[in-house]
N, C-alpha and C positions, 0 to 999 in steps of 0.2 A: 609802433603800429605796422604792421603786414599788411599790404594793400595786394589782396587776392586777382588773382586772373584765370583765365581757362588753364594755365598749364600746374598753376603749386594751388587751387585751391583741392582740388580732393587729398592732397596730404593735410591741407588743414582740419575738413573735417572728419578722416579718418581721427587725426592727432586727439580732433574733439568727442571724438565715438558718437559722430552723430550720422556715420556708415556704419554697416555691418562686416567686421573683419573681410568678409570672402564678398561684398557686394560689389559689381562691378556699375560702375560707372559714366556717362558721357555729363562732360560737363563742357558750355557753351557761352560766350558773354550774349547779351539781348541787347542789339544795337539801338541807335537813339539815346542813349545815358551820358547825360552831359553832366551833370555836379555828384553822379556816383557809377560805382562796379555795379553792374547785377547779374549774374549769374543762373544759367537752369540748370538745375541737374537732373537728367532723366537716369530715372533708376527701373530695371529689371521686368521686378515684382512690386515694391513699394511705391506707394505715390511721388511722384516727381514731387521737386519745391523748388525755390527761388533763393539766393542767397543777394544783399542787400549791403552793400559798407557805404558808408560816406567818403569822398573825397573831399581833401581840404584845396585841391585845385580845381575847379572847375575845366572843363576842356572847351573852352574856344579860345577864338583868335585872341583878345585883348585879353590883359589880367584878370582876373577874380576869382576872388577867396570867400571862402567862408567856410565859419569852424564845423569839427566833423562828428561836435556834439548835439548839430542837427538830427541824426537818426534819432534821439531819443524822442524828439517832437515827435519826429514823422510816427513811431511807433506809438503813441499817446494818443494824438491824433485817429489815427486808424480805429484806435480800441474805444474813439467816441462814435466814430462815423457809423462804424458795426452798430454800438448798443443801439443809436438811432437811427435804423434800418429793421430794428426787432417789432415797432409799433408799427400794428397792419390795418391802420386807421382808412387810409389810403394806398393805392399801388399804383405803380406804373404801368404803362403799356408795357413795357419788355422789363422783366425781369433784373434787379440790379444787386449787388453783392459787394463787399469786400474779400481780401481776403485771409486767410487765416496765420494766424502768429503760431510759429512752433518753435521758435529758439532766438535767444541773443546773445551776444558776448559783448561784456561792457570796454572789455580791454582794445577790443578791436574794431570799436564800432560800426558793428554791425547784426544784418537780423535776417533769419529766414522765415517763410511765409509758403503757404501753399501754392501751386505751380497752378495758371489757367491752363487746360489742355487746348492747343488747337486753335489758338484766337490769330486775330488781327486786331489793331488796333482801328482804330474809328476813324485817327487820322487816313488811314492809308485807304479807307475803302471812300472816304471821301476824293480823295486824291486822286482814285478811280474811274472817280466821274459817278457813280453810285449813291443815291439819295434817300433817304426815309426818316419821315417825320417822326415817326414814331421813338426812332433812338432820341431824335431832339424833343421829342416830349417827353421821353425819359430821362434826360438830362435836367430837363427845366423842372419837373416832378423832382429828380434828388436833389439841386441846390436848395431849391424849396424848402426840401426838408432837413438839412443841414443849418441851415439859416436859421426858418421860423423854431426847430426843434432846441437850438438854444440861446435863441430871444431875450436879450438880457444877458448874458452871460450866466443863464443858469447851467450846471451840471458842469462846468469849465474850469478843471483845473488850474493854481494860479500861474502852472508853468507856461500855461498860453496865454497869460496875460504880455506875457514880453515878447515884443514886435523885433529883436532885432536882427534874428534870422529872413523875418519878413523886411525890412529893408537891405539886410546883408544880399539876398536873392530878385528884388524885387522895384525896391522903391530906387535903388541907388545905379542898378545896373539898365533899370528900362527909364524911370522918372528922367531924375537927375542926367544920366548920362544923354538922354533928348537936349535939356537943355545946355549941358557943352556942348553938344554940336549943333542944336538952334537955340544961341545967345537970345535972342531977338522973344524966346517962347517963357525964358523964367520965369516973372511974372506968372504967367498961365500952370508954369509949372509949381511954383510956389505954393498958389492955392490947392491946386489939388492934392501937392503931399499934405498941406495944412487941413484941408477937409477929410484924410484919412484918420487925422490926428484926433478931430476931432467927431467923427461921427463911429464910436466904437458901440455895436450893436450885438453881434455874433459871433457866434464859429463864424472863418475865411477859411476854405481852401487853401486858394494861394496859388494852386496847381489845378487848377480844373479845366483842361483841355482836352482835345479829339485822341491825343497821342496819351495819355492817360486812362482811356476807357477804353478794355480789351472788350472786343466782340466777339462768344465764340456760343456751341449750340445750345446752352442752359440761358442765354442772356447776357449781359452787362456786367464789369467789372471793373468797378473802381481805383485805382489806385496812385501810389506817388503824394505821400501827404507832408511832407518835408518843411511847407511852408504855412502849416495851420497855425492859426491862433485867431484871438477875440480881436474882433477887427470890425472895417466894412463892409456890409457884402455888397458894396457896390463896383468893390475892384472884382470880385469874382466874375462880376454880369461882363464886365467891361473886359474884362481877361479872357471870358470862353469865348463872348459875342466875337472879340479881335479872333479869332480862328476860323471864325465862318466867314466872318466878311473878308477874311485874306484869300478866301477859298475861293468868294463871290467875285473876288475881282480876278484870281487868276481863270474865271471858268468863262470868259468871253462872254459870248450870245447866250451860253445855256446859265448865264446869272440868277435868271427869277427861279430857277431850281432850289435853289441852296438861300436867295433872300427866303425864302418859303422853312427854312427849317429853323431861322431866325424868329417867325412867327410862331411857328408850332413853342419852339422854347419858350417864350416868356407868356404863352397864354399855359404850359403848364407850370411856369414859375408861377405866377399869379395868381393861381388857384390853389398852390401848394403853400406859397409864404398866408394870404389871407386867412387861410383857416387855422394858421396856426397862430398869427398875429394879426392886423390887419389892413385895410385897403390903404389909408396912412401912410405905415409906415412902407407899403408896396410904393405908394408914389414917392416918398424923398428918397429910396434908396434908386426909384428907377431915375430919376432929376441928376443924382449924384453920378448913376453910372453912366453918362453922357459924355462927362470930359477923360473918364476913365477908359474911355473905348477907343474915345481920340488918340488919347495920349500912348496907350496899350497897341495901338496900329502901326502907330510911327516909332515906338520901337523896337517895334520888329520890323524894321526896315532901317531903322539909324542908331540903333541904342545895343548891347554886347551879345546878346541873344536875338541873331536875326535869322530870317526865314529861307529857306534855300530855294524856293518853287515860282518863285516871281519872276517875270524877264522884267531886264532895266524898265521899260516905259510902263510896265503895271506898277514897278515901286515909284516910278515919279510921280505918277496917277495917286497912289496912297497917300504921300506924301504933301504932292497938292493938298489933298481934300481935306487932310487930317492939321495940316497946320492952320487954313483956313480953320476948322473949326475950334481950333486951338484959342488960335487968336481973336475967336469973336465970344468966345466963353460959354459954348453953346451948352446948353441947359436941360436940352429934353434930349433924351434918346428916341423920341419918333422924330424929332425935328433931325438926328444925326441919321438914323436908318432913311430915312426920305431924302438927308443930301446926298448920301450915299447912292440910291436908289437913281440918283437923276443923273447923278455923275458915271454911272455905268450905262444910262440910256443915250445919255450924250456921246457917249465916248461909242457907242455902239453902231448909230445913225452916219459918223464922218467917216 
């Protein structure tokens, strides 16, 4: 395997003729790419694309691996998330999309896909200090539909039935590695991989964060699906929420901004999961995704994927809060959004 970069991947895909002999070229890496390459190529006259391999090292500081026969998830994945985006039952406030498959090579795994022109990503314009609900309603409108669209694990191939990319990426390096470094949490941590075990409902993302959703003048664009399969979707809730709330803590005084687009999300998850399943099953996955947000918080702050925007005393602040509710086995997520809520007022007023 050839593990491509800005400077030998247009020899590769001259080699693959998927340039034009005389096309000229600019090819760039898209920074942020931790467990793969991604590449833009802006081309001329042709539409720009993106080029995609797996890494079987991930890039941070401590070890981790995982195999780099994940691209074929991710590429499977994508080609569900698309077909269920085609029913225009309902829509979002802003416009959302995937986007398009033009090539794979199995030998090298890897895949190209159409190019957003012009975006940012969501993370960054939050990071900004820039706020609108409306993307968070479109957020909560697509898990939504993700989720309730296959309910059951209808239309789910059985390749996503196997979770071990999902724990190779997920359970082992954020779970697990919490509790090596808080002994004191296994227990707490225990159940909750044992509750992932056992409450297999949906499509999971797996990847559904701010830094995933390019924003550019058409709308919304999903992507990065590496980690799908039939699963929970209450690590998703507990996965995206842990990005706001890290947002909320680092944004000081301007907090109720950003708690504000945590509501917008899950009144349009709510609306989008019931109509497609119902209120039910809306309450056990939102109970489940309580200790998931905990656990999702604190590691990203102590587990191999941590966050770079926090000063020390906001991660000791997270930390606090999240092992507290670690260790009291907290059960609702308005009972975790409200400790939240009080621990950024407290911490406001001294």
């Amino acid at each position: 395997m050839q593990l491509l970069d800005a400077t030998n991947a247009e020899a590769y895909l001259r080699r693959k003729r998927l340039l034009a002999p005389d096309e000229s070229v600019v090819i760039r890496e898209l920074p942020g790419g931790v467990s793969n390459v991604v590449l833009f190529v802006t081309r001329p006259v042709e539409p720009d694309f993106v080029v995609k391999q797996a890494r079987a090292q991930l890039r941070v500081a401590a070890p981790w691996f995982c195999s780099v026969e994940r691209i074929w998830r991710e590429v499977e994945t994508m080609r569900i998330c698309t077909k269920l985006l085609t029913d225009s039952s309902t829509s979002p406030p802003i416009p959302i999309s995937t986007p398009e498959l033009l090539f794979s090579d199995t030998d090298e795994f890897l895949y190209g896909m159409s190019a957003v022109p012009n975006h940012v990503t969501w993370k960054q314009i939050l990071l900004d200090g820039e706020v609108d609900d409306r993307v968070a309603r479109s957020c909560g409108w697509l898990m939504g539909r993700l989720h309730g669209g296959t309910w059951g694990g209808k239309g789910l191939p059985n390749l996503l039935h196997d979770r071990q990319f999902f724990d190779d990426l997920r359970v082992d390096p954020y779970y697990r590695e919490i509790a090596r470094v808080h002994a004191d949490l296994m227990p707490a941590v225990d159940r909750l991989i044992d509750s992932l075990d056992r409450s297999i409902c949906c499509l999971v993302h797996g990847d559904f964060s701010p830094k995933n959703l390019l924003v550019y003048e058409h709308g919304l664009v999903l992507v990065d699906f590496e980690v799908g399969h039939w699963g929970d979707p209450a690590f998703d809730i507990g996965f995206f929420l842990t990005h706001l709330v890290l947002k909320t803590f680092r944004a000081g005084d301007d907090f109720p901004k950003y708690l504000s687009l945590i509501v917008a999300f899950r009144e349009a998850y709510a609306d989008e999961l019931c109509r497609l399943t119902s209120a039910r099953d809306l309450h056990e996955v939102e109970e489940r995704a309580a200790a998931n947000l905990a656990a999702c918080m604190l590691a990203r702050i102590d587990g191999k994927s941590q966050v770079d925007y926090l000063t020390e005393p906001q991660r000791m602040l997270v930390r606090e809060v999240t092992r507290e509710l670690l260790l009291k086995s907290a059960s609702s997520l308005d009972d975790v959004i409200h400790q939240i809520h009080s621990t950024l007022s407290e911490n406001r007023q001294r």
